[in-house]
Every structure is written in structure tokens, then in C-alpha cells.
BABAFI-48294 format. One line per field, with one value per residue: residue number from 1; z negated, y, x negated of N, C-alpha, C in turn. Coordinates in steps of 0.001 Angstrom, whole numbers, plus 500000, padded with zeros to 6 digits. Atoms other than C-alpha are relative to their C-alpha. Layout:
// residues N
seq <- NUM_...
n_up <- Z_...
n_north <- Y_...
n_east <- X_...
ca_up <- Z_...
ca_north <- Y_...
ca_east <- X_...
c_up <- Z_...
c_north <- Y_...
c_east <- X_...
//
This chain:
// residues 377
seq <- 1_2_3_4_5_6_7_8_9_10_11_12_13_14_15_16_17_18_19_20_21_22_23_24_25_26_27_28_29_30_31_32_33_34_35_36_37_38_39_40_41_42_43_44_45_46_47_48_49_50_51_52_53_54_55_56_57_58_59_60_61_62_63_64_65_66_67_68_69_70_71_72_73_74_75_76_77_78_79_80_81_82_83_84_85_86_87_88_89_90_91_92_93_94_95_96_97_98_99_100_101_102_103_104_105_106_107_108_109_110_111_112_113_114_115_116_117_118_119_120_121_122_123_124_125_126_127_128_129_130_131_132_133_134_135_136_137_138_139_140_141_142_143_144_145_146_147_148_149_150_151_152_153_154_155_156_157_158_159_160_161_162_163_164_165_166_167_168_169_170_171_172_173_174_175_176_177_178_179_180_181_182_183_184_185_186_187_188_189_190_191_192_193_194_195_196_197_198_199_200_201_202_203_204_205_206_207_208_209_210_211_212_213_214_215_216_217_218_219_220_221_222_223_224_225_226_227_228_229_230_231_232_233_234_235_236_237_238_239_240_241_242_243_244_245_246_247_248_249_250_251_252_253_254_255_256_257_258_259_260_261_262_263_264_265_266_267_268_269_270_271_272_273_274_275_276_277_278_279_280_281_282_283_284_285_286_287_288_289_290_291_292_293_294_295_296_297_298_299_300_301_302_303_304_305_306_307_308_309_310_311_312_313_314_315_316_317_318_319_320_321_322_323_324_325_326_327_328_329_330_331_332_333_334_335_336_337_338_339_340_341_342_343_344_345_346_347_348_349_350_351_352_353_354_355_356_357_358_359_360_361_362_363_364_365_366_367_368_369_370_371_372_373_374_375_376_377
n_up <- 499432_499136_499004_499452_499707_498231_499902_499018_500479_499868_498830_499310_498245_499939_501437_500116_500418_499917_500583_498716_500325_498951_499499_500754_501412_499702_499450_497857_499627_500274_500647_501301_500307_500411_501906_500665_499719_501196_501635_500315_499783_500837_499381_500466_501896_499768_500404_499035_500877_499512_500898_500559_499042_499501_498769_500437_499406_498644_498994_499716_500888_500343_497902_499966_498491_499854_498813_499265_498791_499089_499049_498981_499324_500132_501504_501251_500917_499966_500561_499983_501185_500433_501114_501255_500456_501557_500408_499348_499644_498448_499304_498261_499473_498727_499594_500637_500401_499703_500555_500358_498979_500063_501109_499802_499819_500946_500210_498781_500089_501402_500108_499369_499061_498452_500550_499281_500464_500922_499154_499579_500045_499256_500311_499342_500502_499905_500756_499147_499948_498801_499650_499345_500110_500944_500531_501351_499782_501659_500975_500512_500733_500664_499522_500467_499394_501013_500826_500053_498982_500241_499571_500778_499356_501094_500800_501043_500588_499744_498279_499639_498863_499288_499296_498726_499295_498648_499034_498398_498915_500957_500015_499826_501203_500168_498893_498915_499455_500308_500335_499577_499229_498836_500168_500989_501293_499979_501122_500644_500075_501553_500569_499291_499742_498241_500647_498947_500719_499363_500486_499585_500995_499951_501185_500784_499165_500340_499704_500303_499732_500532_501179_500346_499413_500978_500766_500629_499541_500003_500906_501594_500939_500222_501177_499611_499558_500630_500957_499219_498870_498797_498881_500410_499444_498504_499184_499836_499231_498740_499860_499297_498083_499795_499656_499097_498412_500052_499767_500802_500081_498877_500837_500403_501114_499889_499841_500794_500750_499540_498407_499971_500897_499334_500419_499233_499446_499841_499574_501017_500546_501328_501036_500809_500343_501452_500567_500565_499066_499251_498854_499007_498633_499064_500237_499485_499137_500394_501008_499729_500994_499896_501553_499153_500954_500713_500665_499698_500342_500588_499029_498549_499731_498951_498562_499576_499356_498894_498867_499907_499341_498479_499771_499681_498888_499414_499362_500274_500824_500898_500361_498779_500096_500916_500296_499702_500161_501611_499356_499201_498870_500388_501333_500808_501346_500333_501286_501076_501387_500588_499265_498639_499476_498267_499264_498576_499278_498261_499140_498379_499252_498626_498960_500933_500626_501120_501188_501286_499799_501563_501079_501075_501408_501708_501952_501121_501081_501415_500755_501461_500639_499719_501396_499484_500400_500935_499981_500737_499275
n_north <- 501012_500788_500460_499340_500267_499651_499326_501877_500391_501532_500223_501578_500138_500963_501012_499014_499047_499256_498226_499079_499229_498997_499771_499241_499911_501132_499658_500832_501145_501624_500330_499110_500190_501602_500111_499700_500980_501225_499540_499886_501197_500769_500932_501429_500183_501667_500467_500183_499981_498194_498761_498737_499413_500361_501175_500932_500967_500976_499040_499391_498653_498809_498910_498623_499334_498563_499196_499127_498952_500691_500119_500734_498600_500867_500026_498807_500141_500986_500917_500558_501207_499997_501326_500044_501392_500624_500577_499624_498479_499561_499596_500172_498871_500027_500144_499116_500978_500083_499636_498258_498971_499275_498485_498555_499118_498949_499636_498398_499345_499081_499064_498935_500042_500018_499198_500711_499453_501415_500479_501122_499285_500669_499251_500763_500445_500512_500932_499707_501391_500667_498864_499926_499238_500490_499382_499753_499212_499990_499062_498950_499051_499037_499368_501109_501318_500686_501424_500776_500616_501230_500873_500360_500358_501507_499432_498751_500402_498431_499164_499101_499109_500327_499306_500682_499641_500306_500109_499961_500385_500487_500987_499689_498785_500050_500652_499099_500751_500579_500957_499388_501134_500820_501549_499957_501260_500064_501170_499360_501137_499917_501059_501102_500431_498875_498779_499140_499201_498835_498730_499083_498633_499645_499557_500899_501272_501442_501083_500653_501825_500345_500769_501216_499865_500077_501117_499106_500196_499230_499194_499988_498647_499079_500686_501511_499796_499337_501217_500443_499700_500426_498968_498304_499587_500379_498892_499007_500258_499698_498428_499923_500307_499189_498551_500090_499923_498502_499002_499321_500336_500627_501215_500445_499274_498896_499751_499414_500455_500044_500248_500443_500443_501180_500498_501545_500005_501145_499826_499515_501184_499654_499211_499503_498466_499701_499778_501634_500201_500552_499239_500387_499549_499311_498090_499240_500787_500911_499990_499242_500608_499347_499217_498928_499867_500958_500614_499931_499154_500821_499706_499645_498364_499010_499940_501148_500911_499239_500952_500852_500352_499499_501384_500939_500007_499691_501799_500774_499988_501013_499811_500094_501396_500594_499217_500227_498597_499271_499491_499152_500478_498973_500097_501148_500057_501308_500547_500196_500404_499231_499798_499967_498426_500045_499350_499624_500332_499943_500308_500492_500504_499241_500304_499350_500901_499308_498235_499604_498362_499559_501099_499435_501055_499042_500175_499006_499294_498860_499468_500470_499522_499609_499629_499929_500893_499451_500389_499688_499007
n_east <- 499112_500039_499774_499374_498502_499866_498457_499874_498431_500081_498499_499836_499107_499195_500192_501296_499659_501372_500447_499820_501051_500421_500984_500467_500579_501603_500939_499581_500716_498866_500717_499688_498660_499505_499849_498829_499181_500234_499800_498808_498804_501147_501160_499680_498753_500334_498730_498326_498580_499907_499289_500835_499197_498574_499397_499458_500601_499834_500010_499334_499611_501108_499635_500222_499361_500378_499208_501115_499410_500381_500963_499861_499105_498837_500221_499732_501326_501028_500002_500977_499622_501501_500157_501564_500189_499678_501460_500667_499489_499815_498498_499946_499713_500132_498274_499139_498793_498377_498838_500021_499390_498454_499869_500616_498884_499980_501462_500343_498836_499784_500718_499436_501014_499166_498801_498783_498586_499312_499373_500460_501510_501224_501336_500924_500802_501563_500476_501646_501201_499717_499760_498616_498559_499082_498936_499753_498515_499472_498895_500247_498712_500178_501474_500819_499833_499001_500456_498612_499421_499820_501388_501098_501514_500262_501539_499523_498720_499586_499614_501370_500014_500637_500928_499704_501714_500212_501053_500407_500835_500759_501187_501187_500378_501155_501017_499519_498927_499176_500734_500790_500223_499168_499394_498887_500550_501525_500438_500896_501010_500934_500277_500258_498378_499014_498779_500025_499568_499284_500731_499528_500588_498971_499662_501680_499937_499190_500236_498929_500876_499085_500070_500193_501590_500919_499217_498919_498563_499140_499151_500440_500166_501579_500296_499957_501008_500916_500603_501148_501712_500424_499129_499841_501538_499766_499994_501183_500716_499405_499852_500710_499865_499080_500432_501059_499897_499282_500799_499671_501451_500981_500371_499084_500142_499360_498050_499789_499087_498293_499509_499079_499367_499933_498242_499408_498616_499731_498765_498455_499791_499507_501473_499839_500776_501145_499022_499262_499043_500448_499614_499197_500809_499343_499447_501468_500676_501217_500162_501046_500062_501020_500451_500829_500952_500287_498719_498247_498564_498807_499261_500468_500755_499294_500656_499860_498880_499408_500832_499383_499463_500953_500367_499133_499762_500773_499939_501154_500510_499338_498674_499113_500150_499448_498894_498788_499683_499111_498872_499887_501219_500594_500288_500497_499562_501537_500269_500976_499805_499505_498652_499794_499534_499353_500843_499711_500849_499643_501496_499271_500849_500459_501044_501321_500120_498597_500047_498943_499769_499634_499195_499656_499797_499199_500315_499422_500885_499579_501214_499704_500741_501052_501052_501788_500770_501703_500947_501238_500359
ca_up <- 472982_474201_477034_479566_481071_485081_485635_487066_487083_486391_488889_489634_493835_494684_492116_491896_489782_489883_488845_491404_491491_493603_495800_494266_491004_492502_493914_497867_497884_497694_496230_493237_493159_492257_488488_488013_488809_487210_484019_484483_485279_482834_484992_484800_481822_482137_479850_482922_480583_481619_477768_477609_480875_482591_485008_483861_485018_488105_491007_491849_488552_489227_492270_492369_495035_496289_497762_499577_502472_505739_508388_510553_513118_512592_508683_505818_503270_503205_501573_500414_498558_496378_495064_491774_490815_487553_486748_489058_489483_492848_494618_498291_500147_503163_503198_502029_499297_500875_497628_495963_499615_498543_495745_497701_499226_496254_494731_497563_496817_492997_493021_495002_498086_500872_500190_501401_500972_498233_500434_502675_502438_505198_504300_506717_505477_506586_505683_505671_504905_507746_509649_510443_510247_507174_507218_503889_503979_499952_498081_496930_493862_492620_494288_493017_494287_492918_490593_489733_492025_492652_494235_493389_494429_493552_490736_489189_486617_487147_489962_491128_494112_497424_499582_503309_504887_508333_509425_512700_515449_512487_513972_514058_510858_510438_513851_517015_517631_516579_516807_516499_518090_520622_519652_517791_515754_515393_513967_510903_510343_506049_504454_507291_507324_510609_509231_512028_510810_512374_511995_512102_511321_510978_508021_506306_507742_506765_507518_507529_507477_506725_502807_503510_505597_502136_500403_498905_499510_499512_496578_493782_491055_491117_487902_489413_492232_490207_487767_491041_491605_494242_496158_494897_496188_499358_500205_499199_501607_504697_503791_504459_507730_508328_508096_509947_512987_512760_513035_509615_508788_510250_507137_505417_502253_503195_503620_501183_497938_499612_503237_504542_502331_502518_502453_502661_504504_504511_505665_503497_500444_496737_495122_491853_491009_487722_486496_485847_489092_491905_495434_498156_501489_503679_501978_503172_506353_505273_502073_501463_498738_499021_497092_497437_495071_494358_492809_493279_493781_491580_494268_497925_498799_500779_503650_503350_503911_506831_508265_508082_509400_512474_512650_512687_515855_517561_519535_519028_516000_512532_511001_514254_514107_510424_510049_510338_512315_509340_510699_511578_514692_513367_510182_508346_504835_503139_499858_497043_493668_492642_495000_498308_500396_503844_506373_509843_512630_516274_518487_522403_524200_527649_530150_527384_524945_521482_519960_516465_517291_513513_510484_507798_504098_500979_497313_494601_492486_489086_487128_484067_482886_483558_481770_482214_482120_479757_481114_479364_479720
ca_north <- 521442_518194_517469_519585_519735_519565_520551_516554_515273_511395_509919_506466_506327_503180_500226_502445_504585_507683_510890_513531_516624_519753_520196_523625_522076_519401_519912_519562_517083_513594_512524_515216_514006_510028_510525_512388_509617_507362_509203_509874_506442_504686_502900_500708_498877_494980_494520_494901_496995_500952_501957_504909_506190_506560_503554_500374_497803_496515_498126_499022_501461_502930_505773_509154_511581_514948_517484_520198_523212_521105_520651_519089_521846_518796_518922_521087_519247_517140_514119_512348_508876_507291_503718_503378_499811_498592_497041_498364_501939_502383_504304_503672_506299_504642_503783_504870_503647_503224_503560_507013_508230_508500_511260_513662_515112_515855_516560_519437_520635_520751_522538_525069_523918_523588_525843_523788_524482_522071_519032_516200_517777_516713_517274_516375_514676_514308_511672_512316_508707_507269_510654_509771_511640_510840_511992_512158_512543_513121_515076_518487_520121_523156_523867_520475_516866_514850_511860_510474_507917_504339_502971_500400_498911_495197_495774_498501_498450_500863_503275_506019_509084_507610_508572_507678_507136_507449_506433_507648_505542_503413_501425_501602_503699_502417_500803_502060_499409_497772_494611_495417_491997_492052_488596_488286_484632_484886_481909_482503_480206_479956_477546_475064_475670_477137_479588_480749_484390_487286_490605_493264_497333_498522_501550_499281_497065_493127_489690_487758_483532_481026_479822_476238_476741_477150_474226_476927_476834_480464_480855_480963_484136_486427_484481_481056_482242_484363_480965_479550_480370_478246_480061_483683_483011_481459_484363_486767_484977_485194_488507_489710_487605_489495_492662_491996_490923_494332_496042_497282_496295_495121_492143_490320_491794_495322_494881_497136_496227_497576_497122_494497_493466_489684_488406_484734_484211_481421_480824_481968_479437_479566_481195_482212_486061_487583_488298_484691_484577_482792_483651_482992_481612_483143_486428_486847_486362_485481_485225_487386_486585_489677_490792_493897_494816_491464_490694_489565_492028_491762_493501_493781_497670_499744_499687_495744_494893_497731_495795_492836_493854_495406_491954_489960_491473_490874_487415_485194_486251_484031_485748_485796_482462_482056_484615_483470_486169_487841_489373_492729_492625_496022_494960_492506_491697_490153_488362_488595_488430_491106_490438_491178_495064_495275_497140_498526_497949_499217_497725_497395_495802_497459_496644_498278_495609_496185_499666_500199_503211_503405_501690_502879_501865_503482_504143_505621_508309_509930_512279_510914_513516_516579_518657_518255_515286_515238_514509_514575_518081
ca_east <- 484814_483910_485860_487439_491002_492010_495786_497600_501012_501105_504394_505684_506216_508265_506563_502941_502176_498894_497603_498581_495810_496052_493353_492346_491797_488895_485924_485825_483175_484832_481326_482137_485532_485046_483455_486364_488551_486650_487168_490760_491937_488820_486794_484942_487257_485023_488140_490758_492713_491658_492707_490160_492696_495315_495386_496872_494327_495796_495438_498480_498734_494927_495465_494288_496497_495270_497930_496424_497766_497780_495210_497326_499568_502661_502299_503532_500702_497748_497627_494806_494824_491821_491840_489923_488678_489515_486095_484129_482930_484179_486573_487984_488626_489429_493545_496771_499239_502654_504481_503009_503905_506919_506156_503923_507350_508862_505367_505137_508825_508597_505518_506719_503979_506740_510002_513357_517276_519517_520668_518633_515033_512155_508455_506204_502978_499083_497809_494187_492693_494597_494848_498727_502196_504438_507999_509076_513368_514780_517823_517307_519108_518795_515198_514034_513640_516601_515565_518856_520098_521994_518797_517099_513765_512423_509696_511103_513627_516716_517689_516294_517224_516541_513510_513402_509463_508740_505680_504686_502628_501100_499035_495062_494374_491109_489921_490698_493785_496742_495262_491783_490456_492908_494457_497239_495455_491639_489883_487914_484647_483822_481998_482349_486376_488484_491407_493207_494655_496502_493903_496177_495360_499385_499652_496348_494218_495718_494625_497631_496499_499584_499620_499719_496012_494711_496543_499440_503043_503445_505611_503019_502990_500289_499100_499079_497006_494693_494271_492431_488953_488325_491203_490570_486750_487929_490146_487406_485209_487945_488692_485479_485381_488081_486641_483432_485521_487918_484783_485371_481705_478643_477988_480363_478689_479260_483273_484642_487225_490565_490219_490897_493844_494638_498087_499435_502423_504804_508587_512338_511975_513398_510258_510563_509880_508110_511577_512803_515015_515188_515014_517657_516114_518820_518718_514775_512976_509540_507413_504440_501856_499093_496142_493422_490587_490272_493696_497055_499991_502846_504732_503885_501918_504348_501613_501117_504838_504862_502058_503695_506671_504499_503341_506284_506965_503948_504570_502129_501123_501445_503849_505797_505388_506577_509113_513309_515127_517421_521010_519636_517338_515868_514667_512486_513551_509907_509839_507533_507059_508809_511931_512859_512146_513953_511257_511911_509789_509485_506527_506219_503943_502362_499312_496944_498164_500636_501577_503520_505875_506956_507842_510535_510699_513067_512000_512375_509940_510079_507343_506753_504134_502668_499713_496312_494122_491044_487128_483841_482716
c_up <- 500815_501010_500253_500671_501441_499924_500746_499129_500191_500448_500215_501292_499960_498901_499850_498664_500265_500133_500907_499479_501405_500651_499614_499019_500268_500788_501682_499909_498929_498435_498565_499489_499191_498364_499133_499802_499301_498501_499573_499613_498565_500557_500582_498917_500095_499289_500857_499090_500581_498892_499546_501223_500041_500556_499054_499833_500295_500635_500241_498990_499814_500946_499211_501262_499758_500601_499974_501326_500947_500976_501310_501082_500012_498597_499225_498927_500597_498722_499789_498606_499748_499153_498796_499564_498718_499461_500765_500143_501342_500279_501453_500315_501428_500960_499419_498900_500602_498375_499306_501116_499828_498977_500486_500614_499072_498867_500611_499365_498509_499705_500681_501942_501423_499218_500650_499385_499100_501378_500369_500399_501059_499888_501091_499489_500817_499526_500298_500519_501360_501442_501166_499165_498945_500293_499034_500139_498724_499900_498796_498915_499265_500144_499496_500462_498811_499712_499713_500743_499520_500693_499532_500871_499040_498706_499025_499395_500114_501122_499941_501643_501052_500809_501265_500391_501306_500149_501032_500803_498787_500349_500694_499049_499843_500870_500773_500729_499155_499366_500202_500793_501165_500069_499355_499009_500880_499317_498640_499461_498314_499502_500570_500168_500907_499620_501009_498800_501018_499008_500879_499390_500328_498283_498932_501017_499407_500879_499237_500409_498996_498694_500222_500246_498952_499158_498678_500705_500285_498916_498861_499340_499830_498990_500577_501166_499532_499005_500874_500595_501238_501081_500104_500738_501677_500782_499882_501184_501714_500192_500335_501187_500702_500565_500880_501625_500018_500066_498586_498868_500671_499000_498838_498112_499994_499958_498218_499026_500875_501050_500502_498979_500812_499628_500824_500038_499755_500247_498376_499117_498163_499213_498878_499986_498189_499004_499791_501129_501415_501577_500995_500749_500590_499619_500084_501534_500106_498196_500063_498050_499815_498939_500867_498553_499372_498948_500547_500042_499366_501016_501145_500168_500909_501418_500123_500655_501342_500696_500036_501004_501684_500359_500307_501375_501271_500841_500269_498626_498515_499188_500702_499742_498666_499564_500426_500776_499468_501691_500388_500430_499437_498607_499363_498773_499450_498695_499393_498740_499155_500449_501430_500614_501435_500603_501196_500696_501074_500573_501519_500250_501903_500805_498596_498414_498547_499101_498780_500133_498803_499428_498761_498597_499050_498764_499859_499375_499051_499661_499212_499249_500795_498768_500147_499474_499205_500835_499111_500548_500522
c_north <- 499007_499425_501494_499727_500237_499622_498413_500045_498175_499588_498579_500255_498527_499481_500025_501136_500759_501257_500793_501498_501181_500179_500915_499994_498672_500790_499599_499296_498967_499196_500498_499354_498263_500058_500491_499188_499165_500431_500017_498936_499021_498944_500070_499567_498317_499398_500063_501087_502142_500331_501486_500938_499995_498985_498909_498190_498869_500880_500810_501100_500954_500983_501120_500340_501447_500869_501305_500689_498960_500275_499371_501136_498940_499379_500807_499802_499120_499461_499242_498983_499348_498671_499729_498552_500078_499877_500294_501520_500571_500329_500787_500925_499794_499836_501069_498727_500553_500442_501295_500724_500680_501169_500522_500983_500616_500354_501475_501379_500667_500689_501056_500189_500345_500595_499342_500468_498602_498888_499285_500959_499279_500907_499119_499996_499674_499112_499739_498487_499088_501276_499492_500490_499232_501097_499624_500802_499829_501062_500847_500973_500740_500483_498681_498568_499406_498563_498739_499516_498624_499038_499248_499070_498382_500159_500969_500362_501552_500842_501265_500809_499455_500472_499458_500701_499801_499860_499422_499302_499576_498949_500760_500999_499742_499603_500688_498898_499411_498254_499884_498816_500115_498963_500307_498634_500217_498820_500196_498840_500420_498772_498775_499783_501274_500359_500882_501068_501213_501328_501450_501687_500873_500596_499936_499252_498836_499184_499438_498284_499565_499320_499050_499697_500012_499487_500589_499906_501766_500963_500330_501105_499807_498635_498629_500136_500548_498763_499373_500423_499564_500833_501324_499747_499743_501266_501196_499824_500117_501150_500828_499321_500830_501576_500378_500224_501261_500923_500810_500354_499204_498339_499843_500755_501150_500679_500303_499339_500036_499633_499043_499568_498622_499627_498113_500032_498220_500553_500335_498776_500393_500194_501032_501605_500157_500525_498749_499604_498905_499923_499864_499782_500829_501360_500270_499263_499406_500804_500586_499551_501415_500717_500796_500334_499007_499401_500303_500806_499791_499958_500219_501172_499693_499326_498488_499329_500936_499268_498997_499887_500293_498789_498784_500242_499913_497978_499258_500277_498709_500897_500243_498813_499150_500511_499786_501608_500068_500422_501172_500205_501156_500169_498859_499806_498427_499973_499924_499786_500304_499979_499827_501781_499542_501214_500426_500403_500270_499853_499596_499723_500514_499758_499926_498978_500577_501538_499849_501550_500659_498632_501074_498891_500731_499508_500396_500826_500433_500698_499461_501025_500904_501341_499874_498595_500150_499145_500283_501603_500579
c_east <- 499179_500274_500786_500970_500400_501807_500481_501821_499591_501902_499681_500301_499901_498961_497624_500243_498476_499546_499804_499009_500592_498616_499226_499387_498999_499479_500474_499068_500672_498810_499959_500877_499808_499254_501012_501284_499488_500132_501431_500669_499591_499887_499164_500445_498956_500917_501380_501267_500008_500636_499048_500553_500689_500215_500254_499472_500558_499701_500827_500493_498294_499657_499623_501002_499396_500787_499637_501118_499617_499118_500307_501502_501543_500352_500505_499153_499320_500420_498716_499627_498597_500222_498951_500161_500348_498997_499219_499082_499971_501270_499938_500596_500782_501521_500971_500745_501233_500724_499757_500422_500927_500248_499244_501409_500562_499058_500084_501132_500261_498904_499852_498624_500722_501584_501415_501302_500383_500187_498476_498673_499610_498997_499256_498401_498629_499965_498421_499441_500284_499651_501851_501332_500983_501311_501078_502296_500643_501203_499243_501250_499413_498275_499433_500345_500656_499517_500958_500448_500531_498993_499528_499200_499725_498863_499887_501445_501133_500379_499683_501191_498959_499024_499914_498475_499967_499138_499499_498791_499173_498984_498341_499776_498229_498906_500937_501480_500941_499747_498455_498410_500348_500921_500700_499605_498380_499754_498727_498834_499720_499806_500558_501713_500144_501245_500284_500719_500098_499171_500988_499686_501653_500257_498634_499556_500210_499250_500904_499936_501541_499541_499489_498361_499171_500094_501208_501435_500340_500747_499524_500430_499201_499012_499354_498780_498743_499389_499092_499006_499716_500882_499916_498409_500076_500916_498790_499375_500990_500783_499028_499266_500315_499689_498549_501294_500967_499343_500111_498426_498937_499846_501232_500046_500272_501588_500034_500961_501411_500198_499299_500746_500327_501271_500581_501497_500759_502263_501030_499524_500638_499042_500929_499506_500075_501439_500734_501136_499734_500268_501221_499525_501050_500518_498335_499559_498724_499265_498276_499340_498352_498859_498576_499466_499528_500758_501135_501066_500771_501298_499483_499827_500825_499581_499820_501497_499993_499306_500248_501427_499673_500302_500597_500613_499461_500066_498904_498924_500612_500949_501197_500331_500895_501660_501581_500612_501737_501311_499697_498827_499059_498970_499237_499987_498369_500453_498837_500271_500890_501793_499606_499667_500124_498739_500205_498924_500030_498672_500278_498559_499686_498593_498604_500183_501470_499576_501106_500226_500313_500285_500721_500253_501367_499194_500523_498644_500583_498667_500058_499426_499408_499263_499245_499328_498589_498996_498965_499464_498123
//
């Protein structure tokens, strides 16, 4: 036999999808662990397409997840999330995805990891890469996480059994602060241009700079931005600004693919989405346009809109600045490509400067597949 077989369930969480692994069946060194990923997902693809894998070549369909006995005494599993490049052969170790979050709960539950009664389940979640508290709240039938629901999510066609995310005290996952400047607008110096931009580390770390600052309205599709080089090189270049001043690296060359993620903001406007529709302003409060690995989202990452809506509550920041406030004070309803997701946000401000006490989201998950993945043996 030429290749050998490692035990994996492949799962959509909210508009994600990525090959879930027990910890048992990988190696414990991470360094072990990333040819295996690069084999699973197939990459590098220099064709963008990952058909010798599973991943989908975008980002948001090339994820590894690891669930694992917890390490944390306020946990029932570990969690541990793994971005694999598309074209590249690299994989970040260093965030989380927001929307697979939402399938390590029932992940845990249908593999018999955490034992719960029928009825409104809670799994509580590690989250190694960040090292913060997920609570995971789903419907349980018949010993199994319920799939079937009237839910539905922007991005993903259909409805789906709701999932309710808590995540706890989200800010500073990767630097030691909320805002890890201090400032709520930094100015960013590239190629002889001044870009002020809100460096926030809420869930991910984000650099949030208004659209128009880079001669964009905001409402493009993915596509439209991705057609401009000059703009796809220019955020590159104030995305690693970005991550220099966040302390996230010492040289602008060193800043990694996923972290910082860069997101352009702009106010409620009738932006088209990738479904032929067309938005409502007064059914969103601001417009989000974000991309990480070096491409456009179709849909806004879980953890980018949470850090966003962090952010919109941070006064004096630019999406403070851009953001309408919606009918419920509790909530920030962001627009993207894909639609609209409502976000919930609690932040206070104190001597020592701003804290994020939580943010909640809803999905949806399904399995699609499980069985074993093939590598070269």
C-alpha cells in the first residue's frame, strides 16, 4: 500500500468548512503535524484549486481542527485550529476560526468525548491557539447534536440546528491587550502614504482602516477587489505595518499569512452580495470587506466580525466612527458579501484602558463525511 489512512470527519461550522482529527490519531509535535495537513487539504495547489485534497482553495474551506481531553480545569475539550495556505506550504498556528467553533461542541458530543442529557447541551471549549474559553450552547437528541433546524446563516444555503458561541474575555489572544498600541487609530506610514487604522486583537488580531482611505467605497465583491493589484499589494503592505506595530513581529517581512487580518470598513450602503441581491442600509450597521492569507473573504470569519463588533464599541475608534447605531443597543448587525450576521458585544473601559468581556455569534454545523483521510505512506 501506498498511502496510509488517519481516522477525520470533514464538517461545515457556520460558512467554513475542515477536517476535524482527534488528537490521539496525530502526532504531538505540531512540526509532525503540518505535512500532514498539507497532504490532507493539498497544499501547495499553485493552481488555487487544492484538487489532490480536501480543501477548496480559499481559505476559508482549508482548516485542520484537533479535539483533544482538556488542559484547561474550565474546559471539557481542547481545541486546536490550523490554517493551511492554499499555495503556499504553510500552516498558521497562531489564531482561531470563529465558524468551525461552532462544530467542536457537537464534534465532542457525537464522539462520545463529553457525555450530556437530550435538550440545550453546553460544552465548554479550550481554545488552545488563543488560550480562551468557548461556550458552545446546541440541541441534543437522542445522544447526538441536532442538525435539523429553521436557522439560517448568510453564506450558506438552507437551515441548519442553532448553535449559540460565547466567547469569554476575547480580547488580547495574541498580544498582551485589547488594543495592543493602546490607541484606538494608529497611523500607518507605506510607500510614502499615512493610513490611519484601528489595530485591534479581539477573538483575532484585525486592522480595521476605512475603505474610502484606499480609494474603495466599501461595497466591492471579493472578485472586484482581488482584480486590483495595486490594492491587494497595498493592503498586504499595511497589513504587515500592522503587525509590526501589534508587536506581532519585529520586520514587516516576518508578519505571518493569517495574523493580522485586514478588513475595510465603511458605513450601511446598498452593496450588492455574491447572491445577486441587494443590501438594505437600515437593515445593517456597518459594511465589512475582509481578507487573510492574502485573499478576500466571501463571507466575514466568525472571529473578524467579533472583532469588529469589539471595535465598534471602542470610542474613538474607526469603526466607532463609521458604524450607524442599529435598534438593538446590544448588538451590531455587519454586512458583507455574503449578507448580513448580527454580533453581540460587551466592552468597558477602566483606568487600565479597554477590556472585551464577551462576544456572542449563532450558526449552524453539519458532518458531511466521516472515514479516514488518505496520505503518502
Amino acid at each position: 500500500m501506498t498511502q496510509k489512512f488517519i481516522p477525520a470527519a470533514f464538517i461545515r461550522g457556520g460558512s467554513s468548512k475542515g477536517v476535524f482529527f482527534h488528537a490521539r490519531d496525530l502526532p504531538a509535535d505540531r512540526g509532525a503535524i503540518d505535512p500532514i495537513l498539507l497532504e490532507v487539504l493539498g497544499s501547495p495547489d499553485p493552481y488555487q484549486r487544492q484538487l489532490n485534497g480536501m480543501g477548496g482553495g480559499i481559505s476559508s474551506l482549508s482548516k485542520g481542527v484537533i479535539i483533544g481531553p482538556p488542559t484547561h480545569p474550565d474546559a471539557d475539550v481542547d481545541y486546536t485550529f490550523a490554517q493551511v495556505s492554499v499555495d503556499k506550504p504553510v500552516v498558521d498556528w497562531k489564531g482561531n476560526c470563529g465558524n468551525l467553533s461552532s462544530a467542536v461542541g457537537p464534534f465532542a458530543v457525537d464522539e462520545g468525548l463529553v457525555q450530556v442529557a437530550d435538550g440545550e447541551a453546553l460544552v465548554r471549549i479550550h481554545q488552545v491557539n488563543t488560550k480562551k474559553i468557548i461556550h458552545a450552547r446546541f440541541s441534543v437528541k437522542n445522544g447526538k447534536a441536532e442538525v435539523r433546524g429553521d436557522f439560517a446563516i448568510a453564506g450558506v444555503a438552507g437551515t441548519g440546528a442553532r448553535i449559540r458561541l460565547d466567547f469569554l474575555s476575547p480580547g488580547g489572544t495574541q498580544t498582551p491587550h485589547l488594543l495592543p498600541t493602546g490607541n484606538p487609530v494608529d497611523t500607518l506610514q507605506v510607500d510614502g502614504l499615512a493610513v490611519e487604522a484601528s489595530l485591534v486583537d479581539a477573538a483575532n488580531p484585525a486592522v480595521f482602516i476605512h475603505a474610502a482611505a484606499v480609494g474603495l467605497t466599501g461595497g466591492e465583491l471579493p472578485e472586484e477587489i482581488e482584480a486590483r493589484a495595486d490594492i491587494m499589494a497595498l493592503l498586504d503592505k499595511l497589513r504587515r505595518a500592522a503587525g509590526v506595530a501589534m508587536g506581532l513581529a519585529a520586520t514587516p517581512e516576518a508578519v505571518g499569512l493569517a495574523s493580522p487580518r485586514i478588513a475595510l470598513v465603511a458605513p450601511p450602503m446598498a452593496a450588492r452580495t455574491l447572491d445577486g441581491q441587494v443590501m438594505d442600509p437600515a437593515e445593517h450597521d456597518i459594511q465589512i470587506r475582509m481578507l487573510s492569507m492574502e485573499r478576500p473573504h466571501r463571507a466575514v470569519p466568525m472571529t473578524g466580525a467579533m472583532g469588529l463588533a469589539v471595535a465598534c464599541r471602542i470610542t474613538g475608534s474607526i469603526p466607532h466612527a463609521v458604524a450607524t447605531r442599529g435598534p438593538r443597543p446590544d448588538e451590531i448587525r455587519v454586512g458583507h458579501a455574503s449578507g448580513m450576521v448580527a454580533v453581540g458585544a460587551e466592552v468597558r473601559q477602566d483606568n487600565a484602558g479597554w477590556h472585551a468581556e464577551s462576544a456572542v455569534v449563532f450558526r449552524t454545523q453539519r458532518r458531511l463525511m466521516q472515514g479516514a483521510v488518505a496520505i503518502p505512506e
